[in-house]
C-alpha positions, -999 to 999 in steps of 0.1 A, spaced: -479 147 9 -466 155 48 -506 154 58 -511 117 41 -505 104 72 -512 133 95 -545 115 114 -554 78 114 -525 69 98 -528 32 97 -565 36 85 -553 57 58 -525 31 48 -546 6 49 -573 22 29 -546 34 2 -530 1 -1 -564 -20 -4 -577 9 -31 -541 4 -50 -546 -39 -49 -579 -34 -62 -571 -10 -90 -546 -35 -103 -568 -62 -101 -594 -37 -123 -564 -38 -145 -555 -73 -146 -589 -82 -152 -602 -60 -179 -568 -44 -190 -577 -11 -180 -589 11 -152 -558 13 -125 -569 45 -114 -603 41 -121 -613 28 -86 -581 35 -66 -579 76 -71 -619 80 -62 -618 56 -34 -586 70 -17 -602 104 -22 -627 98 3 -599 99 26 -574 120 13 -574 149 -9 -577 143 -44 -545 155 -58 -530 134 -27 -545 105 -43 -536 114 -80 -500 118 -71 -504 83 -53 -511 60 -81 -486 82 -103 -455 57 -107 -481 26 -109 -495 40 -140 -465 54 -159 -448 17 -144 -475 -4 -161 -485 13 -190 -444 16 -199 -447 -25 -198 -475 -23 -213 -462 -1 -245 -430 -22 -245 -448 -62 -244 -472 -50 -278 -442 -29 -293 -470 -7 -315 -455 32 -306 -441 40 -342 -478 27 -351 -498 46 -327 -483 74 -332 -486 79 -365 -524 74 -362 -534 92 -326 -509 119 -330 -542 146 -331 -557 129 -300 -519 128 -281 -515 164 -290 -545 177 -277 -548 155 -251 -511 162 -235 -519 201 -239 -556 202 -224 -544 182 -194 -517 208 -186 -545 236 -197 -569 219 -174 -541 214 -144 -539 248 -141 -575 256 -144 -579 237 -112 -552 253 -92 -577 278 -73 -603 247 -68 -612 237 -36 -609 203 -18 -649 202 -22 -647 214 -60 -623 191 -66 -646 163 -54 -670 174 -74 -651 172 -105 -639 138 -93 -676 122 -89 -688 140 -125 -654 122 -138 -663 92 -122 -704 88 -134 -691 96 -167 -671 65 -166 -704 44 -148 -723 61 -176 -700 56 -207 -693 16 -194 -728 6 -187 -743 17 -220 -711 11 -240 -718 35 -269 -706 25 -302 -706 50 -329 -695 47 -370 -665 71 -376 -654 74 -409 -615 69 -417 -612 107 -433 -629 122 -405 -609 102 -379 -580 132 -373 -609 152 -365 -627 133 -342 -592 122 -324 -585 156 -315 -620 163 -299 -613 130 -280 -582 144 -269 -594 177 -256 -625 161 -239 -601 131 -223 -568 158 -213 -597 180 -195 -611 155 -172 -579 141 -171 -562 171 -160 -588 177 -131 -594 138 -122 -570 112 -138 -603 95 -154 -597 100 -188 -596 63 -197 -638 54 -204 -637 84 -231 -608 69 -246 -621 35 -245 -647 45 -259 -637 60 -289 -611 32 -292 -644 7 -292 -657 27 -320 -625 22 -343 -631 -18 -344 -590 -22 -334 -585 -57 -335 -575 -69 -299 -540 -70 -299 -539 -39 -318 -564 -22 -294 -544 -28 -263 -513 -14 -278 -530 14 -293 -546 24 -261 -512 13 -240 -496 43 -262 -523 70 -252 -522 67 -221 -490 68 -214 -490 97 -234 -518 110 -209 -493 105 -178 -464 121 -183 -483 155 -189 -505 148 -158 -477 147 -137 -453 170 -151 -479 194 -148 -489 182 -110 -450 187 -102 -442 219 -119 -474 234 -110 -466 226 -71 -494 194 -69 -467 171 -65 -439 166 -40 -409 143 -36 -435 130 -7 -454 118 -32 -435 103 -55 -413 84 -25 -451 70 -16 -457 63 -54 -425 43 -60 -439 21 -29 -477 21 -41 -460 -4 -73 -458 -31 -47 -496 -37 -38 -506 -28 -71 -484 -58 -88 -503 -78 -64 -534 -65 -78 -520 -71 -112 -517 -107 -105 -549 -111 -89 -566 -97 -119 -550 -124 -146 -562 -153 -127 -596 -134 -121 -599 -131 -153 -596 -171 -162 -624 -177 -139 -651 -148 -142 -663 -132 -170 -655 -99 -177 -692 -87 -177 -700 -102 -145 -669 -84 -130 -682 -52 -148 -714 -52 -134 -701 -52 -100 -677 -22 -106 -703 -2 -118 -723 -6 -90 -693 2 -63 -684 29 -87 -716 45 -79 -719 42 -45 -683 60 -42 -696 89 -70 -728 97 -49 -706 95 -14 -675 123 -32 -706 147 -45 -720 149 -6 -684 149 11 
């Protein structure tokens, strides 16, 4: 990442760090969503693979507490084993797919990624899935998630989602979903690294990036004891927007 902080580069800092805060604070809130707000926001000001690689330790960090407090990976991985699969293979697939892409393309992707999310959180579809058609149905939510994943990082509404639609009770949802997505990063990055999207740069700025978004983290859990998650929703949905129209015109 030697162009990170190339021009501006205490705007770009700043901009980084506050986008990192908030996404932990997303998380802490509603349990979810890390890079949901801080890869599209720092994309406006860096490139998007810059921003990807940003959040990288952050994610694999928290989700690897995450995994470890619920203690459900023998569990979840006897269930979502399709979805895993699929998902760790169509986010290398899609990795390379997007090699040629340019900084505008990859914008593009970003902002469909991202009003997908808006989309799939403001109308909160539920759907019936039937227990002997859930294998099925896992691995098509695998391949749909590990694409967008692949070219974004936002693979987590799609997930959530399909999660929803499985009526998980709550402790069981969040280490169920803690599983995935863990099982979502490692191929994300791997890929990134082998694939030459990721540098020692990088990771040097991720291992720093855990700092502001533990503060985020903390911010979140006492947010979330004072407003209600819908309330909280509402107004990510509507920033959310605003930064999916802005990546489509950059």
């Amino acid at each position: 990442m030697s162009s990170l902080f190339g021009t501006d580069m205490l705007l770009v800092a700043a901009v980084c760090t506050a986008a990192i805060i908030c996404g932990g604070v997303i998380k802490g809130t509603l349990g979810v969503g890390l890079p949901l707000l801080a890869v599209p926001v720092m994309s406006l000001f860096i490139s998007s693979t810059q921003a990807i690689a940003l959040v990288s330790v952050p994610v694999l960090v928290s989700n690897i507490w995450q995994v470890w407090q619920e203690g459900s990976l023998k569990a979840s991985l006897k269930r979502f084993w399709p979805l895993m699969l699929t998902q760790a293979l169509m986010t290398i697939g899609s990795v390379y797919w997007t090699l040629s892409f340019s900084v505008s393309e990859l914008n593009r992707v970003l902002a469909f990624a991202l009003i997908l999310a808006v989309v799939l959180m403001a109308f909160k579809p539920s759907f019936n899935i039937p227990p002997e058609k859930e294998p099925m149905t896992s691995a098509l939510v695998g391949v749909t998630s590990g694409l967008l994943g692949g070219a974004s990082s936002l693979m987590g509404p799609i997930v959530i989602s399909y999660m929803m639609s499985l009526k998980l009770h709550r402790d069981e949802f969040v280490g169920c979903i803690s599983v995935i997505y863990l099982n979502a990063a490692w191929p994300l990055y791997l890929a990134m690294w082998g694939f030459g999207r990721m540098s020692l740069d990088d990771i040097a700025y991720s291992f720093l990036a855990i700092i502001p978004m533990f503060l985020g983290l903390y911010a979140g859990q006492k947010i979330r004891h004072h407003l209600s998650e819908e309330t909280f929703r509402r107004a990510l949905l509507g920033f959310l927007s605003v930064v999916a129209v802005v990546l489509v015109f950059r």
